[in-house]
Each structure stands twice: as structure tokens, then as C-alpha cells.
C-alpha positions as CSV (number, residue, x, y, z in Angstrom):
1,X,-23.2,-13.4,-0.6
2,X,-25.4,-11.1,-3.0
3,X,-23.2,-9.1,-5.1
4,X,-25.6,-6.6,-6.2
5,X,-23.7,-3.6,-5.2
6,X,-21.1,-2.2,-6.6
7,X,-19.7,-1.9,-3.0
8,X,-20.3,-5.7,-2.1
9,X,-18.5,-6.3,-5.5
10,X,-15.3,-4.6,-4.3
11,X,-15.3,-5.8,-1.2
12,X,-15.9,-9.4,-2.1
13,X,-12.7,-8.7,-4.8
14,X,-10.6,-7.3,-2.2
15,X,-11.5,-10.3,0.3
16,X,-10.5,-13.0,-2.2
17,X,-7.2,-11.0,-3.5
18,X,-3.7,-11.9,-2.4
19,X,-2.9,-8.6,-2.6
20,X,-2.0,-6.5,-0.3
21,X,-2.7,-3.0,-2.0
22,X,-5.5,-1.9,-4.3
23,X,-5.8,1.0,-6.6
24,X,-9.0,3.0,-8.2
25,X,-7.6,1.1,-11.5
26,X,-8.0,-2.6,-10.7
27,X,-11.9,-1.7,-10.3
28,X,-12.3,0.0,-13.3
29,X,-14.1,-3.3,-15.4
30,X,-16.9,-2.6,-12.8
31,X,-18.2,0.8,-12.8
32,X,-16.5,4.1,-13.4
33,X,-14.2,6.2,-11.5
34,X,-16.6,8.4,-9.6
35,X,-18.8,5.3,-8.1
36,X,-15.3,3.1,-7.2
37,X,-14.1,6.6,-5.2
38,X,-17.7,6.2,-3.2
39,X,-17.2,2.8,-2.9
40,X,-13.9,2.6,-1.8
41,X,-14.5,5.7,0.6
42,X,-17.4,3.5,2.1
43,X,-15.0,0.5,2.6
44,X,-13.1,3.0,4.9
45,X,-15.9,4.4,6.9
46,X,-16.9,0.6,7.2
47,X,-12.8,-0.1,8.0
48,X,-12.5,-2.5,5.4
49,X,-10.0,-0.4,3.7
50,X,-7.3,2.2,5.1
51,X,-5.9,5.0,2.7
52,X,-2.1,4.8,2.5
53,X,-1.6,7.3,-0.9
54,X,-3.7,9.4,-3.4
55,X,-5.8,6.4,-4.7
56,X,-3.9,3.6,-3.0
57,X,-5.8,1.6,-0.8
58,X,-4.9,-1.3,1.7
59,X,-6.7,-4.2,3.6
60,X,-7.3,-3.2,7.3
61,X,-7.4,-4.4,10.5
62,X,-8.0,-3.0,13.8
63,X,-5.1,-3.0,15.9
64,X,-4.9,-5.0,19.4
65,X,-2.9,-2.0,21.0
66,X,-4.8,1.4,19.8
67,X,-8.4,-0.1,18.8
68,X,-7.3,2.2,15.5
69,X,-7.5,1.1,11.9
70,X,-5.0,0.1,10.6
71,X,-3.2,-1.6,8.0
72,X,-2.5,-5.9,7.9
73,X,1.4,-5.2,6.5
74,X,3.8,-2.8,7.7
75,X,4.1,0.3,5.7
76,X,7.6,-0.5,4.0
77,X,6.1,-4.1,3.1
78,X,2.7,-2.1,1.5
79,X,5.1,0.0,-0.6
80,X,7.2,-2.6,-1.7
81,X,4.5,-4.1,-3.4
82,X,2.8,-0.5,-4.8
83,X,6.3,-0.4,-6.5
84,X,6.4,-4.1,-8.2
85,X,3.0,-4.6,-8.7
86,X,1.5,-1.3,-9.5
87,X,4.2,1.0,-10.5
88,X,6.3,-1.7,-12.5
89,X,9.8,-0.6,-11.2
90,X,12.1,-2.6,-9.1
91,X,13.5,-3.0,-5.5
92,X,17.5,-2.7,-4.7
93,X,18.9,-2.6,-1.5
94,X,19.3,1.1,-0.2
95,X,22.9,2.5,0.9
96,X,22.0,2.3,4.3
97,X,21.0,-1.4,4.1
98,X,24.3,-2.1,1.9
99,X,26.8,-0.7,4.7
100,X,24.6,-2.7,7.2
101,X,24.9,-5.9,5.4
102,X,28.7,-5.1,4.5
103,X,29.5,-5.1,8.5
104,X,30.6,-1.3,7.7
105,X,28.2,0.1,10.4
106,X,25.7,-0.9,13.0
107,X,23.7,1.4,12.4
108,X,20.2,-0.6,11.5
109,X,18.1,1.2,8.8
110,X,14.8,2.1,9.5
111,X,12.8,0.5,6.9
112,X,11.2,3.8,5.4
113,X,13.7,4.3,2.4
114,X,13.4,2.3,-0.3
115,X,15.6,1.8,-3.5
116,X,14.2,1.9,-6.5
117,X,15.2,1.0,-9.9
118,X,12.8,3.2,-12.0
119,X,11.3,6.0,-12.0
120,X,8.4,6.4,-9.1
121,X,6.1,9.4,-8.1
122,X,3.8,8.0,-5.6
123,X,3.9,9.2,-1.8
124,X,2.9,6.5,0.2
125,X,2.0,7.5,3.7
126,X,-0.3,6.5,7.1
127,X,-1.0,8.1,10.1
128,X,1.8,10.8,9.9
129,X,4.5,8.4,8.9
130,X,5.7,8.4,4.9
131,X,8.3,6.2,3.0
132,X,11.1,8.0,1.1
133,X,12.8,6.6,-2.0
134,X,16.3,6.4,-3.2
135,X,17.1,6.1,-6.6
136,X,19.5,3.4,-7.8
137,X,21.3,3.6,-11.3
């Protein structure tokens, strides 16, 4: 593979990354900020790439059911890892997961709140659907 573009750099990054989750700031060593946005926004055209925040990326794949583009992890899963790896807070269970696990309720939590220790001001969100945080002392 010829990695003369600055696209075909990305991409061949993205392809050979464990992660999950990409922002305009791991690309940074290659060009600056204006050619990654083109890039990146050619990776999505291309679905390559599926917007999931303001300059949060994720891997894609095109989903059996729809024929949509969407992303390879659940959207809880994605944000779990924007938190760790990019935001460098931490994960806690939430209230509602705590009274589930306590056998106080059968009510099963949804997935889209997340606790976090830390301070985060992302809003990650796809197709209509957006994850909420909960803030644990």
C-alpha cells in the first residue's frame, strides 16, 4: 500500500490501531488540523469512519439489518473508551447499575449513563441516540 496521501496515511493508522475511537489530535504528527478535518470527512463519505461527537471519530461498519453505517462497538462501549483513553477520567458504576447489582430493583439500566470520576464535557452521540453522564464523588 502507497502511503502518499495524507488520507491513505490515516486510514492505514486507523486500520492497524486497537482502538476503537480516533480524535483530530492523534493525527496531528501528520499534517495540520484543516487537511486531518478533509481527510477524516473523506474517510466518512468513503464509510471508513462514522462521526459519534465534535471531532470524535469511530471505525465503521455497515450494518447487516439497515445496509447503514455504522459503528463496530456499541455506543456505551465507544464512550467508555473516549473517557479512559482520550479524556483521562475514570469509569464507576452508575446508581442505577449499583441498585441492580445490589438485588434492590429489577429494573435493568439501559447502558447510556455513564459514571464518571472526573470532570468530562464531550457529547457523544449517533443517529439520534446520546450517552448522559453521572458524576461520582
Amino acid at each position: 500500500m502507497a502511503l502518499k496521501t495524507l488520507k491513505s496515511k490515516i486510514q492505514y493508522r486507523i486500520s492497524r490501531s486497537k482502538d476503537n475511537v480516533f480524535v483530530v489530535k492523534d493525527f496531528l504528527d501528520l499534517s495540520d488540523h484543516d487537511q486531518i478535518g478533509r481527510a477524516l470527512r473523506q474517510l466518512i463519505k468513503q464509510k471508513f469512519l462514522v462521526k459519534i461527537g465534535q471531532g470524535l471519530y469511530a471505525k465503521a461498519r455497515i450494518s447487516s439489518l439497515t445496509g447503514k453505517c455504522i459503528p463496530r462497538e456499541p455506543l456505551p462501549d465507544l464512550a467508555r473508551e473516549v473517557i479512559i483513553n482520550k479524556c483521562n477520567a475514570s469509569v464507576a458504576y452508575t446508581k442505577a447499575e449499583r441498585l441492580y447489582n445490589d438485588n434492590e430493583t429489577t429494573q435493568i439500566p439501559s447502558g447510556r449513563v455513564i459514571a464518571v470520576k472526573g470532570r468530562v464535557k464531550r457529547k457523544i452521540y449517533f443517529n439520534g441516540k446520546s450517552i448522559n453522564f453521572e458524576k461520582v464523588v
